[in-house]
FIFI-920329 format. One line per field, with one value per residue (C-alpha): residue number from 0; residue in three letters; chain; x, y, z. Coordinates in Angstrom, 3 decimals, decimal comma. Example, Ala and Ser with C-alpha at 12.3 -4.5 7.8 and 13.67 -1.06 7.14 Angstrom:
i <- c(0; 1)
aa <- c(ala; ser)
ch <- c(A; A)
xx <- c(12,300; 13,670)
yy <- c(-4,500; -1,060)
zz <- c(7,800; 7,140)
***
This chain:
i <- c(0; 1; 2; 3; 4; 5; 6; 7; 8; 9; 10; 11; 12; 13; 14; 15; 16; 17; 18; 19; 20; 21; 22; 23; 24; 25; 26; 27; 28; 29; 30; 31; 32; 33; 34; 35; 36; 37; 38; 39; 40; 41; 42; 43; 44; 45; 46; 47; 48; 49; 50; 51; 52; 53; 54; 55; 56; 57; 58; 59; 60; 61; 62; 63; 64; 65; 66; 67; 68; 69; 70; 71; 72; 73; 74; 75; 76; 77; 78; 79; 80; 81; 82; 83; 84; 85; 86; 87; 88; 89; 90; 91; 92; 93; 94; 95; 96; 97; 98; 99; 100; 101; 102; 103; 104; 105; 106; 107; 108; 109; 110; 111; 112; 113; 114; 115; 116; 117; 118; 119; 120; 121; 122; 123; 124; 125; 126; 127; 128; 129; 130; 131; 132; 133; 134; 135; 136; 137; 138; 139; 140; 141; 142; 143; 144; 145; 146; 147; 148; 149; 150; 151; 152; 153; 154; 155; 156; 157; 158; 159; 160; 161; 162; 163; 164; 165; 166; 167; 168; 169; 170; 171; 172; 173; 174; 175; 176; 177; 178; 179; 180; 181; 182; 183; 184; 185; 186; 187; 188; 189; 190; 191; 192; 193; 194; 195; 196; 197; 198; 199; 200; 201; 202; 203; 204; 205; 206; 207; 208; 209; 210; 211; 212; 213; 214; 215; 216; 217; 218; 219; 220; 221; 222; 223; 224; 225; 226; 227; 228; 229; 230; 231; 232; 233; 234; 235; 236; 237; 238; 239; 240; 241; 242; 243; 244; 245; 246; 247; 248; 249; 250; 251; 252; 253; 254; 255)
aa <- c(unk; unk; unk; unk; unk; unk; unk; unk; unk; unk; unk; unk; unk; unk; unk; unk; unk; unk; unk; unk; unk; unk; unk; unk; unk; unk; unk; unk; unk; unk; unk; unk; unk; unk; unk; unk; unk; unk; unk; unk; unk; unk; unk; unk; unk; unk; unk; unk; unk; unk; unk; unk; unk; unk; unk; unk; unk; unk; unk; unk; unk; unk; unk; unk; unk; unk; unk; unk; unk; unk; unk; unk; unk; unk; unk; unk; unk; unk; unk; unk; unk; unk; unk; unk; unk; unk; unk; unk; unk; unk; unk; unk; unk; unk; unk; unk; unk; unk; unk; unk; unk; unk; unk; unk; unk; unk; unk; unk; unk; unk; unk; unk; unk; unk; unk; unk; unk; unk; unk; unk; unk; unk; unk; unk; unk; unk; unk; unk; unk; unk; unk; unk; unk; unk; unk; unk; unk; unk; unk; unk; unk; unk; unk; unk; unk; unk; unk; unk; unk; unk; unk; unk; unk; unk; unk; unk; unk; unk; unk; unk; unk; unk; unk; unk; unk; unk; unk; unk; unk; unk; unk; unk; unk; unk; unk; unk; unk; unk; unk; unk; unk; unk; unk; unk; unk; unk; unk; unk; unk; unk; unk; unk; unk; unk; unk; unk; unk; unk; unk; unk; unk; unk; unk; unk; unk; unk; unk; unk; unk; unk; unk; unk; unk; unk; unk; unk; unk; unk; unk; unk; unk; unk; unk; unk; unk; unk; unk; unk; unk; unk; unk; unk; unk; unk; unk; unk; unk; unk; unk; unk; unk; unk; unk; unk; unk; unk; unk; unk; unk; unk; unk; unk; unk; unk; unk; unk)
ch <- c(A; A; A; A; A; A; A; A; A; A; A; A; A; A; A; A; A; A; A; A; A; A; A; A; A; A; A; A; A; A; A; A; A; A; A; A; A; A; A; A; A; A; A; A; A; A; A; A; A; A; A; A; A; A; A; A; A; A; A; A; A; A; A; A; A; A; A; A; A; A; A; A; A; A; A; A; A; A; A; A; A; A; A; A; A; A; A; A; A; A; A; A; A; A; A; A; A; A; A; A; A; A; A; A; A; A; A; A; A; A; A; A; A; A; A; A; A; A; A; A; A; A; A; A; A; A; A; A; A; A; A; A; A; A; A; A; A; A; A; A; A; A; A; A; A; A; A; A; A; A; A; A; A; A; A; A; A; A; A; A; A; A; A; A; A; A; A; A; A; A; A; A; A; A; A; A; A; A; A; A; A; A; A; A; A; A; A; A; A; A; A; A; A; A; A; A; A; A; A; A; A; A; A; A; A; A; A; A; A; A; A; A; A; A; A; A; A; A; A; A; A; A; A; A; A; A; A; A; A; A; A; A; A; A; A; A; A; A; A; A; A; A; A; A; A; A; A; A; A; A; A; A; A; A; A; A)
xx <- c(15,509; 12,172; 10,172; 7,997; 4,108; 2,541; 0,506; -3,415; -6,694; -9,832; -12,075; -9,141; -7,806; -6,492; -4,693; -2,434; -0,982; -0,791; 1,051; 3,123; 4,152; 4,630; 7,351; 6,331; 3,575; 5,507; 4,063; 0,431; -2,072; -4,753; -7,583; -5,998; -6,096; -9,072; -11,832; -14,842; -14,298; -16,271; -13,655; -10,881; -8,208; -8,636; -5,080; -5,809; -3,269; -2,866; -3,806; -0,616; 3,184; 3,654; 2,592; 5,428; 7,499; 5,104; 5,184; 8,933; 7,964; 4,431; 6,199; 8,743; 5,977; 4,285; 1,505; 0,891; -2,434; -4,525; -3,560; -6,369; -4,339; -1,915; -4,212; -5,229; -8,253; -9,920; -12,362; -11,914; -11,330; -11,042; -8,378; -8,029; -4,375; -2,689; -3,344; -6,758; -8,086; -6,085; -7,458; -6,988; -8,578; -7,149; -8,250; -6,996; -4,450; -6,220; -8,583; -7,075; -6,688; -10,497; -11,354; -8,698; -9,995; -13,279; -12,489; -13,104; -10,126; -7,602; -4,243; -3,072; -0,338; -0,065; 1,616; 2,145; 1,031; -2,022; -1,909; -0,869; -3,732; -7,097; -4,450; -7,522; -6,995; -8,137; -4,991; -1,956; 1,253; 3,795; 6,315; 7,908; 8,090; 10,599; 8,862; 7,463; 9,981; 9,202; 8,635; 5,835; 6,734; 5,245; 5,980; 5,470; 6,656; 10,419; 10,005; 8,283; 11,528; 13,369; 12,805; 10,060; 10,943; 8,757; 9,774; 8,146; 4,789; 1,907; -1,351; -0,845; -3,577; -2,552; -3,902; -3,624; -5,372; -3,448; -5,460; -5,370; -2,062; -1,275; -2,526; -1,398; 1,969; 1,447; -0,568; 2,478; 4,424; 1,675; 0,911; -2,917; -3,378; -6,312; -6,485; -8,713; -8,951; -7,678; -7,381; -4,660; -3,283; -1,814; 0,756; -2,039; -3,256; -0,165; -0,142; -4,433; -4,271; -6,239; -3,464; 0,093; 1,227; 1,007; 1,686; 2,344; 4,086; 7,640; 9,691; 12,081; 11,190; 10,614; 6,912; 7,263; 10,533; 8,123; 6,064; 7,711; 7,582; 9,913; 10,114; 10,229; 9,468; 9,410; 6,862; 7,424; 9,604; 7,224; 7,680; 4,798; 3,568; 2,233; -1,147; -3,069; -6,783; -6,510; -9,907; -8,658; -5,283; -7,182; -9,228; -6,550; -3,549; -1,470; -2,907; -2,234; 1,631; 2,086; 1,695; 3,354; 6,285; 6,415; 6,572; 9,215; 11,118; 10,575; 11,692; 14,956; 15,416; 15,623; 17,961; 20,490)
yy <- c(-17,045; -15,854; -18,543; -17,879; -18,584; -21,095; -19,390; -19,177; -18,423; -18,082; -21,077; -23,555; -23,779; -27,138; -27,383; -30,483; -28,734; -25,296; -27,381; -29,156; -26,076; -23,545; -24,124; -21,739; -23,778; -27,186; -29,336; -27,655; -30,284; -29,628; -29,860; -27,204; -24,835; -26,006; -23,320; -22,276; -18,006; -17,045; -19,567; -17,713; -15,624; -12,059; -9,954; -6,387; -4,099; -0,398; 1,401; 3,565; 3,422; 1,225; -1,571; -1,382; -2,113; -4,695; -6,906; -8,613; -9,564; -10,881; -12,932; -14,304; -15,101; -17,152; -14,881; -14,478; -12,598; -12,896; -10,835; -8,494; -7,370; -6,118; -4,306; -1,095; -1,105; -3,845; -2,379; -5,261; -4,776; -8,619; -10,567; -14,104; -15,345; -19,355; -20,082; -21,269; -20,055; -16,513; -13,671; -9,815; -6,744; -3,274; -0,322; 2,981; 3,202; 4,643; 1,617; -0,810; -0,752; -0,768; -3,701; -5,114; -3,939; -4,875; -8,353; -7,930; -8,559; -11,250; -9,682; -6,429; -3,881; -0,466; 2,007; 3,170; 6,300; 5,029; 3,107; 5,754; 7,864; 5,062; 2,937; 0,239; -2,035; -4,982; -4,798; -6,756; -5,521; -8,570; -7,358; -4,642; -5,160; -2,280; -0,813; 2,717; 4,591; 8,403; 10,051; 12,771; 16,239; 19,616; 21,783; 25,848; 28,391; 29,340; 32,690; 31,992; 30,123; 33,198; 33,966; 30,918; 28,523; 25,451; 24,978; 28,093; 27,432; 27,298; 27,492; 26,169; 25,310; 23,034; 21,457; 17,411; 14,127; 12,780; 14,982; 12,601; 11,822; 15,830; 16,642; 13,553; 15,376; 18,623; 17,755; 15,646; 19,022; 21,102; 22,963; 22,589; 21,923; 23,314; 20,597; 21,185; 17,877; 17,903; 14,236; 15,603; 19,344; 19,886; 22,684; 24,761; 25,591; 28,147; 29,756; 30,321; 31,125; 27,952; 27,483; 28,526; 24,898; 21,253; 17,938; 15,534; 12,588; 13,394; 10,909; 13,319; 16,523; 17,600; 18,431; 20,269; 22,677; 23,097; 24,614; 26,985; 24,908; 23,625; 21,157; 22,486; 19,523; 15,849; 13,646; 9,945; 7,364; 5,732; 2,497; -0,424; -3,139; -6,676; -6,579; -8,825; -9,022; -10,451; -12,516; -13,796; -14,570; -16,760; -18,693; -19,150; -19,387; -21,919; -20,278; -16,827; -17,503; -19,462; -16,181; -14,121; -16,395; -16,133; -12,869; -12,360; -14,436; -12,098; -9,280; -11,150; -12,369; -8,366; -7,056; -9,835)
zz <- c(-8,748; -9,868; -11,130; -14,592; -13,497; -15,648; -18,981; -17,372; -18,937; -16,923; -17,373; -17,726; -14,706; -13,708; -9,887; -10,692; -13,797; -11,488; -8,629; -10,749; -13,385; -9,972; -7,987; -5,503; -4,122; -3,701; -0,689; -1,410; -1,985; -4,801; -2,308; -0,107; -3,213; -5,376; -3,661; -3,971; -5,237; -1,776; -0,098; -2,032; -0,528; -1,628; -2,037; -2,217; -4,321; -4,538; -8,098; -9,285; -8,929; -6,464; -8,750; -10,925; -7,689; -6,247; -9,228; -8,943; -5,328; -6,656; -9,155; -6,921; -4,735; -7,158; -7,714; -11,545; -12,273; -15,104; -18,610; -17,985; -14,995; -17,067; -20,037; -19,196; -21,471; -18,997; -16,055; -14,387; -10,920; -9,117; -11,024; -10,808; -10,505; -11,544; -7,682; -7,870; -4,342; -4,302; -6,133; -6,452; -5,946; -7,067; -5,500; -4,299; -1,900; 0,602; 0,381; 0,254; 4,293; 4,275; 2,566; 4,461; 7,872; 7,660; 5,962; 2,079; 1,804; 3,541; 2,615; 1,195; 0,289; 1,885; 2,779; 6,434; 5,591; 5,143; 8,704; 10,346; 9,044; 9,709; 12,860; 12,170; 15,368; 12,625; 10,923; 11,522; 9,077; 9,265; 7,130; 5,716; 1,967; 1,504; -1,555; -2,182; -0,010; 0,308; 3,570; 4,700; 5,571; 5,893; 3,630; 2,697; 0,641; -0,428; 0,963; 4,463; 5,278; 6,213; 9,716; 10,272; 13,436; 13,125; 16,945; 17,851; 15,958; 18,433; 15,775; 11,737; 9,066; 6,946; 3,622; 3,931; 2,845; 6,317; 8,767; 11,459; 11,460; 11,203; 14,405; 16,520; 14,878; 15,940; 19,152; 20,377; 20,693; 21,738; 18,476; 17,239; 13,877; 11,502; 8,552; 5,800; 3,555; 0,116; -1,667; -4,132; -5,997; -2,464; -3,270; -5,406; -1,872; -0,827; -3,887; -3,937; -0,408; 0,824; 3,522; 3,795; 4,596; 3,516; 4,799; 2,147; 0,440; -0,346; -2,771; -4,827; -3,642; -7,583; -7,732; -4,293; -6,047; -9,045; -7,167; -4,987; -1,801; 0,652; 3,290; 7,044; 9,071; 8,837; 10,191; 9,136; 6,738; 4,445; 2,531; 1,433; 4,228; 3,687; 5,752; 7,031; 8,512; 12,330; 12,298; 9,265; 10,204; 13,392; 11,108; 8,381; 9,795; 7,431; 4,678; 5,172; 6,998; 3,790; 2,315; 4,305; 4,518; 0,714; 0,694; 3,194; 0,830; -2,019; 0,128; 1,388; -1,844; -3,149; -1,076; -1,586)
***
């Protein structure tokens, strides 16, 4: 059962009504949440679609953010939340493994995509949250197909915002990989000649039919992680499980 956060309004924030009204955070003492902001855990969230699908796991979590996370008119970009010492950031995807890696950030959301493509050695992804599911591929043109063999490719260049993980790809099977970097408009770059292939994010397979593309070759099944800084995790252990124990809740919780 998903538990409705209490109503909360910056400014008022009280920790024995928040204890009391949330569920969720039964056996947590007011002094272990009452914290200073710079004291406060920071939860960093990915901009974009992956919200929408985040949000039920948030909620069952016991992490209710502000209103202004929910009006797109604000420009706010750290939200507080009805736990007094947890707070958000939103931020690019791609980012939100940096803040997390270099301790801006506690906790975070991404996807392994994004892991894959920085492998920071600071970050420690607990749990699968099952969210986000798509997978990346290379793709090219309908009419290269005929009489291409992938298997028989020793040189491609290839338009991607995932160069590293590209040529650990290609390297693995002894193919070297040309990647120039493109941060989105991928499949305008076979038709304008940029490069004749892509490597990409595939969900439906839509945007890729649109535009005359195909897939040839997949590299890796992508879905959302729960991530976690590792100096973090050693200096706030019961906090941060807490957290992560909640959220593996959420996640059982879904697919029951």
């Amino acid at each position: 059962m998903v538990h409705p956060g209490p109503t909360y309004r910056p400014g008022e924030r009280s920790e024995e009504s928040v204890l009391s009204a949330d569920p969720s955070l039964q056996g947590v003492t007011a002094a272990t949440v009452a914290a200073p902001v710079d004291d406060q855990l920071v939860l960093a969230l990915p901009k974009g679609r992956i919200l929408k699908e985040l949000r039920p796991l948030l909620s069952h979590a016991g992490i209710h953010p502000e209103p202004a996370f929910d009006d797109d008119k604000s420009r706010l970009l750290r939200f507080a939340t009805n736990v007094p010492n947890l707070s958000i950031i939103r931020v690019r995807s791609f980012d939100v493994a940096t803040f997390v890696a270099f301790g801006a950030a506690h906790l975070g959301v991404a996807g392994n995509d994004v892991l894959m493509e920085f492998d920071y050695p600071e970050i420690y992804a607990p749990l699968d949250l099952g969210i986000g599911a798509c997978r990346l591929s290379v793709a090219e043109p309908v009419e290269m197909m005929e009489g291409d063999d992938p298997s028989r490719w020793s040189h491609v260049r290839v338009a991607t915002k995932y160069p590293e993980v590209t040529k650990r790809h290609f390297a693995a099977r002894g193919v070297q990989a040309e990647c120039v970097k493109l941060n989105g408009a991928m499949e305008l770059a076979p038709t304008l000649g940029l490069c004749r292939r892509i490597v990409d994010l595939v969900s439906t397979g839509s945007t890729l039919k649109a535009n005359g593309l195909v897939e040839v070759e997949h590299i890796a099944d992508v879905t959302s992680r729960l991530i976690v800084n590792r100096a973090a995790f050693k200096t706030r252990t019961a906090e941060i499980s807490q957290w992560i124990d909640k959220f593996r809740e959420a996640v059982n919780a879904r697919q029951a």
